[in-house]
C-alpha positions in Angstrom: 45.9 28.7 24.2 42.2 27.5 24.7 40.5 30.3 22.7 42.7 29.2 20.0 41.6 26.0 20.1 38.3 26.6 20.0 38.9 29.2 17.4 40.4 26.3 15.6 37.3 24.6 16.0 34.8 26.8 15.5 36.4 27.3 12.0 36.6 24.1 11.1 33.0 23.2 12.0 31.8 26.4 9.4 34.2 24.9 6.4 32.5 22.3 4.7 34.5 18.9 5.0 35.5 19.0 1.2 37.1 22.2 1.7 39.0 21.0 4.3 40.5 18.4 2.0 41.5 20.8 -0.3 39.1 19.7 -3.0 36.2 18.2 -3.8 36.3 14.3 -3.9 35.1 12.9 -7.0 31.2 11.8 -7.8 31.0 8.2 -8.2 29.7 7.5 -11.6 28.2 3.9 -9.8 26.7 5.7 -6.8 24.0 6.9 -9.5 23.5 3.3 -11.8 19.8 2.2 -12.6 20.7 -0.5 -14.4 24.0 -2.6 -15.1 24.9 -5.4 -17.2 27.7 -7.6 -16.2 29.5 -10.1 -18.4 32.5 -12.3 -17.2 34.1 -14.4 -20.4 36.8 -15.7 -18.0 37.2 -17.6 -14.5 39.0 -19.1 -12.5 38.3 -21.8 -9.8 40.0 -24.3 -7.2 39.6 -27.7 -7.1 40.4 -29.4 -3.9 42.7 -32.4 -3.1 42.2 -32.5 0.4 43.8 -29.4 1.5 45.8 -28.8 -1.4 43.7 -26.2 -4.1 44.7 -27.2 -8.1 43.5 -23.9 -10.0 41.8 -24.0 -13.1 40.9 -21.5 -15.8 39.3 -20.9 -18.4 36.5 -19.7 -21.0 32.5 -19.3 -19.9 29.1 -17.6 -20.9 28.4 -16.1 -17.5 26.5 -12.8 -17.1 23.7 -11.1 -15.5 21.6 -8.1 -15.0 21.4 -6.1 -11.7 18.5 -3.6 -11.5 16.0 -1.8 -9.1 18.7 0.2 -7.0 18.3 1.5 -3.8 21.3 3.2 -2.4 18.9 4.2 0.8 18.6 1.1 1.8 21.4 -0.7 0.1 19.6 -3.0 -2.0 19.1 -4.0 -5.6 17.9 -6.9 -8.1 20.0 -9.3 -9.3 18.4 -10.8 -12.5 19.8 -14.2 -14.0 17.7 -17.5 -14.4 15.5 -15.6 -11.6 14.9 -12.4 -9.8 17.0 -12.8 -6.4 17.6 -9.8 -3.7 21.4 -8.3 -3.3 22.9 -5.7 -1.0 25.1 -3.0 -1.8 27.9 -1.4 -1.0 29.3 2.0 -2.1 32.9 2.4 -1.1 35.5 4.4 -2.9 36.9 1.5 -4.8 34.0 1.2 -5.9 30.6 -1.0 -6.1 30.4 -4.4 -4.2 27.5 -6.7 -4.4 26.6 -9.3 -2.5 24.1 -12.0 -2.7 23.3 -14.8 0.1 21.6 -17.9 -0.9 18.8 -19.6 0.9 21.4 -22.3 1.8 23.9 -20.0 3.4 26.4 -19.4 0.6 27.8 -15.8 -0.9 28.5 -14.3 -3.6 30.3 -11.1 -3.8 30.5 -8.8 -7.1 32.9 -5.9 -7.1 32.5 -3.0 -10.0 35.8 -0.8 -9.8 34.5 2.6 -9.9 38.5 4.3 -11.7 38.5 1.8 -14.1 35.5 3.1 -16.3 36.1 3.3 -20.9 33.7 3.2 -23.1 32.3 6.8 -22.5 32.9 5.9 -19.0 30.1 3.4 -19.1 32.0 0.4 -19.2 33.7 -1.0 -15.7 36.3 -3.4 -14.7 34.6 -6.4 -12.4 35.0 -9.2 -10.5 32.6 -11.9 -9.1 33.4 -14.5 -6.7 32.1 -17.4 -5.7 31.8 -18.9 -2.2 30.0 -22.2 -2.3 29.9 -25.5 0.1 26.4 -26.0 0.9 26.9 -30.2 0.5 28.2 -31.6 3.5 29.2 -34.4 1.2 31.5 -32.9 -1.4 34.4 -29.9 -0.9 33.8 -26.6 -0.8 33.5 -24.7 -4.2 35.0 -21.4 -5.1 35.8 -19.5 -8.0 36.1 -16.1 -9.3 35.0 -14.1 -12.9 36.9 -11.5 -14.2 34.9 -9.1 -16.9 32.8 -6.0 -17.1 30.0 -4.2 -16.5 28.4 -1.6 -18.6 26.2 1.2 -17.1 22.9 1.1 -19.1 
């Protein structure tokens, strides 16, 4: 029984993990992006009574550019009215970005990787808001629902 084991082992340390699986897991068109363009026509956002949240929607010119990947060390460019540091993360849904402000709020951008058109250029997104840096007025969140095209 234990040389079988560690035959078992031993043979699965010498396949390579994809193998192992079956198949070999798809590349991640995002996991290689130099540049990305982001638009978001639509939102959505609370407004607080209290502790009661009203949601509005609506319309909006809202986009930006992100830039100057590094997938070593998790980090890109964010470029909108300024140039302002993000970090990354890769999972398998896809491409999350996140941005935190000098005064302590975040933003978080997802870019689903499966939902690509457009030559498979062109991504399903969402970016959310998480705002309440005014001890005087209520927090502040919303989210934007759009694209973002590989360039």
């Amino acid at each position: 029984m234990t040389i079988r084991v560690a035959t078992l082992i031993a043979l699965a340390l010498t396949v390579p993990a994809d193998a192992q699986r079956g198949s070999a897991a798809p590349q991640d068109p995002l996991a290689s992006a130099k540049s990305v363009r982001c638009t978001f026509p639509n939102y959505a956002a609370v407004k607080w009574n209290g502790t009661t949240g009203e949601v509005l929607g609506g319309k909006q010119d809202f986009s930006f550019q992100l830039d100057s990947f590094d997938f070593k060390r998790n980090r890109a460019q964010m470029v909108a009215a300024g140039t302002i540091p993000v970090t990354l993360l890769t999972t398998p849904m896809g491409l999350h970005v996140i941005e935190q402000t000098l005064g302590g709020n975040i933003t978080v951008t997802t870019i689903f990787a499966g939902t690509a058109s457009g030559e498979g250029r062109t991504f399903l997104a969402v970016h959310s808001r998480h705002l309440g840096t005014d001890a005087d007025l209520p927090a502040r969140a919303s989210q934007a629902y759009g694209t973002c095209l590989m360039q």
